[in-house]
C-alpha positions as CSV (number, residue, x, y, z in Angstrom):
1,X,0.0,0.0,0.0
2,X,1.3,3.5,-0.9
3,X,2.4,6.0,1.9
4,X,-0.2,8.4,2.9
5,X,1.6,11.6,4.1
6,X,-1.5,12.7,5.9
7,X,-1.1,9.9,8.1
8,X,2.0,11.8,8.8
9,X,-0.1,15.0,10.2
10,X,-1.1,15.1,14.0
11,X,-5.1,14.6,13.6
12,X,-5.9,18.0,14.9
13,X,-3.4,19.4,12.2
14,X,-4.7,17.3,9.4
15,X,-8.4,18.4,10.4
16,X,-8.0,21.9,11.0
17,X,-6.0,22.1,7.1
18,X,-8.7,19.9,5.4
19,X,-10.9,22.5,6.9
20,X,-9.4,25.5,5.7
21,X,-8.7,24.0,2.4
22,X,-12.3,23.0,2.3
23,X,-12.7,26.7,2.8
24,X,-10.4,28.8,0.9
25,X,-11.5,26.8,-2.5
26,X,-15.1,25.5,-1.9
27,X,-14.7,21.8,-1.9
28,X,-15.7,18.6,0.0
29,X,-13.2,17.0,2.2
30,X,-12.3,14.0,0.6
31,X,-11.1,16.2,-2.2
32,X,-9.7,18.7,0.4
33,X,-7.2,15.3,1.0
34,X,-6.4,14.1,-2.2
35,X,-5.2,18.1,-3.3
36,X,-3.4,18.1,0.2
37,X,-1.6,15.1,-0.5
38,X,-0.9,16.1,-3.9
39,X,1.5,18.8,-2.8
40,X,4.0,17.0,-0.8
41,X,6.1,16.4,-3.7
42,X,6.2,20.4,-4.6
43,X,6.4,21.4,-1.5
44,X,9.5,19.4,-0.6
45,X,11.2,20.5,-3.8
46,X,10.6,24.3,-2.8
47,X,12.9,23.1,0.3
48,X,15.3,21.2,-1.1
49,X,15.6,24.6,-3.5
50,X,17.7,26.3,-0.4
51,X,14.9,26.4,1.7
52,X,12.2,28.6,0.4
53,X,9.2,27.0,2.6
54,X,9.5,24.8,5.9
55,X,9.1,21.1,6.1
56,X,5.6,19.7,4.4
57,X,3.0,19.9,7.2
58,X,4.5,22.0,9.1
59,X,2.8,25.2,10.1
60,X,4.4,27.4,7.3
61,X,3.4,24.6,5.4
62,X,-0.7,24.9,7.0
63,X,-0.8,28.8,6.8
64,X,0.2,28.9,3.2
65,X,-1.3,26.2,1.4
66,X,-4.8,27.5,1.9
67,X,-3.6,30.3,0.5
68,X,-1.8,29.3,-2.4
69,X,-5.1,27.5,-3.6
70,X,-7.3,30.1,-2.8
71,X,-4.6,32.6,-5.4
72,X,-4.6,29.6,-8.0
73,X,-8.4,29.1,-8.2
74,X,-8.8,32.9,-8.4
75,X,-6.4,33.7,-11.3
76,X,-7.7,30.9,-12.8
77,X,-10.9,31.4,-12.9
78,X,-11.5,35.2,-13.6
């Protein structure tokens, strides 16, 4: 079975993103998860890049990332 970085995430943590995810871009959890999870890869290649973010899942990591989406889905959709 394939490694599920949310497993990774402290439960409160994992909640409390899904939620604001589920918030900043007006979806259902389950996909909340599966865009969450989606992002590990990217994210740990911003810090391997000399550190431009913190560690996936941490709180840099949990501020940011509704963010991020909320930007994307925005400019994408004018």
């Amino acid at each position: 079975m394939p490694h599920d970085p949310l497993q990774d995430m402290p439960a409160d943590s994992r909640a409390e993103l899904t939620a604001a995810v589920c918030a900043a871009i007006d979806i259902d959890a389950a996909t909340a998860e599966d865009i969450i999870r989606s992002t590990e890869p990217f994210w740990d290649a911003m810090e391997r890049a000399g550190g431009l973010v913190d560690s996936w899942g941490g709180g840099e990591f949990c501020h940011v990332l509704p963010r991020l989406l909320s930007f994307i889905r925005q400019t994408a959709n004018p």
